[in-house]
N, C-alpha and C positions, 0 to 999 in steps of 0.2 A: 430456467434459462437465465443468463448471468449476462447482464449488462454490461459492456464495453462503453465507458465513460470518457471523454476527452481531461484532460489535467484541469485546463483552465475551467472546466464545469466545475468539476469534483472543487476545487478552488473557493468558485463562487459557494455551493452548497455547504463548503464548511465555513465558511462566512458568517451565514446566513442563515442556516438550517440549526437549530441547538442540539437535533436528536443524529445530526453529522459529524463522524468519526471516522479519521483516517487512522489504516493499522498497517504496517510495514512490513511484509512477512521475509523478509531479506535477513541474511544470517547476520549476527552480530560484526562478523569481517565487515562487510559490509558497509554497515551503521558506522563502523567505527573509520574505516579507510576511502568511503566513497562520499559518504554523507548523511543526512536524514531533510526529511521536508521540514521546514520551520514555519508552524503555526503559530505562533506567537501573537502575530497581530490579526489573529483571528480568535482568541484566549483559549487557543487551544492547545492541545499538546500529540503530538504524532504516539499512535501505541504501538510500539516496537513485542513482535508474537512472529517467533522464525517457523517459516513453513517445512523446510531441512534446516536440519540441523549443521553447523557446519563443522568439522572437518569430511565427516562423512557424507553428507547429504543425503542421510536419510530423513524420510518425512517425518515431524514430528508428530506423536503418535497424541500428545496429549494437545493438541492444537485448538479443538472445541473448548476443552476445559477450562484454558487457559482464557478465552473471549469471555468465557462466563467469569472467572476469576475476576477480568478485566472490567466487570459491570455491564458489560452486554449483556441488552436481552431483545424482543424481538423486535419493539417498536421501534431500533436504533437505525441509520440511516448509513452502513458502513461501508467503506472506499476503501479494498482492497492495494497495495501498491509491492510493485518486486520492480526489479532493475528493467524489464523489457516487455512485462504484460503478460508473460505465461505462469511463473507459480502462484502469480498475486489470482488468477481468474482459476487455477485447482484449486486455491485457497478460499476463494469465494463460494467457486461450487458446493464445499465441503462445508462449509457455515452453512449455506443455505438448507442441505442437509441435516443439519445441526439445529436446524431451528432457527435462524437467524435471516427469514426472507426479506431484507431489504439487504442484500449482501450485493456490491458492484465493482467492476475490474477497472482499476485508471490505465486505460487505454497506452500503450507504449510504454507504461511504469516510469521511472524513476530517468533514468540515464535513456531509455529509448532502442532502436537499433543504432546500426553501424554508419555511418556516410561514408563518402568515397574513401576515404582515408583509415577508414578503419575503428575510428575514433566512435566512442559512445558518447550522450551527453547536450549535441549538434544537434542532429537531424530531427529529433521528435523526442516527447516524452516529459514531465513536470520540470527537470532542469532549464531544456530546449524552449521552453515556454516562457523564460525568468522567471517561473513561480518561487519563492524564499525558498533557500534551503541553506544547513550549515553545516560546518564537520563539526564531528563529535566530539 
């Protein structure tokens, strides 16, 4: 079972925690047009591992591999993040899978849902929060 995390926790824990690693499973479009989270002043760095691929979006099939590639192993403490909370928490379930049970979903991901207006980014989610974040 995969933990639903709030931003500002996952936050505190990559702070704080050394064995705390955020991974961005959001397509490179994404990364590149939306943003990424800025760890910086936590000396840390965001690991960008797309869960689809994008134009297509289909899943990436080497996605485990690439976390071990990444230097993950099982004692790590990792925060999944996608733009709204749903591919970052398949993404987890799938490490978790993989061997990687401390795997956890940052709750509302990245940009969040929608507010009245339509807009992403507002209403919830690690931007909505002013946790850092920067363009690519």
């Amino acid at each position: 079972m995969v933990e639903n995390v709030p931003p500002r926790q996952v936050w505190e824990a990559l702070r704080k925690d050394p064995k705390a690693q955020l991974v961005d499973v959001r397509t490179d479009a994404e990364w590149t047009f939306v943003g990424l989270p800025d760890l910086s002043s936590a000396g840390k760095q965001v690991v960008p591992i797309q869960w689809q691929v994008y134009p297509t979006m289909v899943r990436n099939t080497a996605f485990a591999d690439q976390l071990k590639e990444a230097g993950f192993t099982a004692e790590h403490h990792i925060y999944f993040i996608c733009r709204s909370g749903q591919r970052s928490l398949a993404a987890a379930q799938a490490a978790q899978a993989a061997g990687f049970p401390r795997s956890y979903n940052v709750a509302d991901g990245f940009e969040g849902g929608v507010d009245a207006a339509g807009h992403r980014g507002v209403a919830s989610g690690w931007k909505a929060e002013g946790l850092p974040w920067r363009q690519r």
